[in-house]
Structure formats: structure tokens, C-alpha cells
N, C-alpha and C positions, 0 to 999 in steps of 0.2 A: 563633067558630063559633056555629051557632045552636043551640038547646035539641031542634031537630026532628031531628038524628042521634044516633046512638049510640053506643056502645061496637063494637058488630060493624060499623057503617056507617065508623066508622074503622078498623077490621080491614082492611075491604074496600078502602077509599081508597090505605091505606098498602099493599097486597098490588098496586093497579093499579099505584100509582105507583113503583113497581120493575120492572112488566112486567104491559102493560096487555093482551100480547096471549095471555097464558095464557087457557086452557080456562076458564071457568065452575065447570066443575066440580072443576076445583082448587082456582080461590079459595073456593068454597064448604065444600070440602073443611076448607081454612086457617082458615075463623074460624066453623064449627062448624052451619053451614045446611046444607041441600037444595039440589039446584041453582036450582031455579024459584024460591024466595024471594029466594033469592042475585041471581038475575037481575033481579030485582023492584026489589028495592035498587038495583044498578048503574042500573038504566033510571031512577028516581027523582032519585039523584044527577046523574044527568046531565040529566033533565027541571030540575032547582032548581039548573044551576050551580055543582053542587060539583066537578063532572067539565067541565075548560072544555074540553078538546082531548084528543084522542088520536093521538101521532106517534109516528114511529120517528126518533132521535136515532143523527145521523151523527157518523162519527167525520170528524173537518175536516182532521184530521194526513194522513188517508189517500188524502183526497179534493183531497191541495192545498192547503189555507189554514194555511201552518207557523206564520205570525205572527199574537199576537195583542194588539193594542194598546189600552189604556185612553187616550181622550181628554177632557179637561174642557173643555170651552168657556165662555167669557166673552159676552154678547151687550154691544154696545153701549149699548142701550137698554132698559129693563125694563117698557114697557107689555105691557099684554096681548097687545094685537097684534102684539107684535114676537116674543115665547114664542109665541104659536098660527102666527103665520109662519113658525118655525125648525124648530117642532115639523111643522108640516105638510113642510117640504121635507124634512126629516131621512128621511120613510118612502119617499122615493125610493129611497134606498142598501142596495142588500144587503148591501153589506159591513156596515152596522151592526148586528151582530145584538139589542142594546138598547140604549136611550136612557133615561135617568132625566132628571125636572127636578130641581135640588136646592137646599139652601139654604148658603148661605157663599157663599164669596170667589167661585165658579164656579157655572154656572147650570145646564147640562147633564155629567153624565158619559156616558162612551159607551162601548161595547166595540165591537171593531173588528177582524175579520178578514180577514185578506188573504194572499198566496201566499208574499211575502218585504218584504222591509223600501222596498226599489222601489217593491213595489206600493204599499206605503203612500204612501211617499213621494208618489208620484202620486196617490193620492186623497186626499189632504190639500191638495196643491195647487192643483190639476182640483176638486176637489169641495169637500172639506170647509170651506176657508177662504172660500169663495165664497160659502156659506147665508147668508143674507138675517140683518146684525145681527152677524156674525161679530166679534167685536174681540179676540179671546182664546184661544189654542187652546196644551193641555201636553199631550204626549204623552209616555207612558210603556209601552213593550216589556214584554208579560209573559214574564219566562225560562225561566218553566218551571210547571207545574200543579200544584198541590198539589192542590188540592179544587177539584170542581166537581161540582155534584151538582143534579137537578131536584127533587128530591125535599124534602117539606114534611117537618119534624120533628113529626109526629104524634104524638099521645100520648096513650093512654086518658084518661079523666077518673075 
């Protein structure tokens, strides 16, 4: 982090990123400001990038997507072009809701959801196997959710 926030600037971060759509004058309330300075802040942080998005986080259970799969891929080849090719087709896929590049035996992790194990099944075979450089693909069924959390482990300094 950089030296231009503070101790209530993480106040504030850590109060959005639990519920970004509270009152102002709550969060202000919370880490000991007015509202209008408090506001001040918020518009700041998010002028400098410390606030990249603000959404509202679906639950997927509810909406349908029961399964959720972690897949590693292998590329064939390791030039650049072949990673900015895989990488570029990969943002077609909703089902993938992130994509990591990584280092070891596998090149991409991915997480992966879908309706039922079918559906997978079919975008794995339809889609996934298909991306440009594919040589390698493990998948592994998550069974159940321990933690998942958006939220940064902030910490006063």
C-alpha cells in the first residue's frame, strides 16, 4: 500500500468491503469522521484505484450454478504468443469466473462454474479443451465451501 492512506482510509476500505452499499453516514459514523470528509475519502480512493469496482455478489447456489470446478491447464507451447492467445480466448467463457497464470508443472488455474457436473462435462469438451495450445487440462470438483471471502485482510499499520 502506499504511504498516501491512512489508518481511517483503511477504516473506510475495510467498512466498504463488507457492504459497500451502506449510508455514508454510517461509515463515517464507523471510523470516527463527518460525513462530508468521509465522503471525501471515499471519492479519493476511488479517484487513485484503491476502490477498483463496486458490485453486488450473487449467491450462484441460488441462481443455478451447484458445481464448482477448479481446472489447471497445461499449454502445449510456452511462447508468449501462445499465453496472450489462451489468455485472450479464455475471457470468452462466463463460466470461468477467474483465470490465473501460474508457475509449475501447470500454466493456468481456473475456477469454473456451471449448473451440474454435465454442464461441465460439456464445456470442457465444447470449450475448454478446444483453446488455442490446450495439451493438458485436470479437473477437480469443489464439494463443498469452506471460505470464500472478497474481502482483503486489512490491517491498521
Amino acid at each position: 500500500m502506499r504511504d498516501a492512506i491512512d489508518e481511517i482510509d483503511i477504516s473506510i476500505l475495510a467498512a466498504l468491503q463488507v457492504d459497500s452499499a451502506r449510508p455514508v453516514t454510517e461509515i463515517a459514523a464507523e471510523v470516527g469522521l463527518s460525513q462530508a470528509p468521509c465522503w471525501r475519502r471515499i471519492q479519493r480512493l476511488r479517484e487513485e484505484g484503491y476502490i477498483r469496482a463496486e458490485v453486488a455478489l450473487l449467491d450462484r447456489r441460488k441462481l443455478g450454478f451447484a458445481t464448482q470446478f477448479f481446472a489447471q491447464v497445461r499449454l502445449a507451447a510456452h511462447a508468449r504468443a501462445n499465453l496472450a492467445e489462451f489468455e485472450k480466448a479464455i475471457l470468452a467463457h462466463p463460466e470461468v469466473m477467474e483465470c490465473y497464470a501460474t508457475i509449475g508443472t501447470m500454466d493456468f488455474l481456473l475456477r469454473i462454474v456451471t449448473r451440474d457436473v454435465e454442464h461441465y462435462e460439456d464445456f470442457l469438451m465444447r470449450a475448454l479443451s478446444q483453446l488455442p495450445g490446450v495439451q493438458e487440462i485436470q479437473s477437480t470438483l469443489a464439494l463443498s465451501e469452506v471460505k470464500s471471502t472478497t474481502a482483503l485482510p486489512l490491517t491498521k499499520r
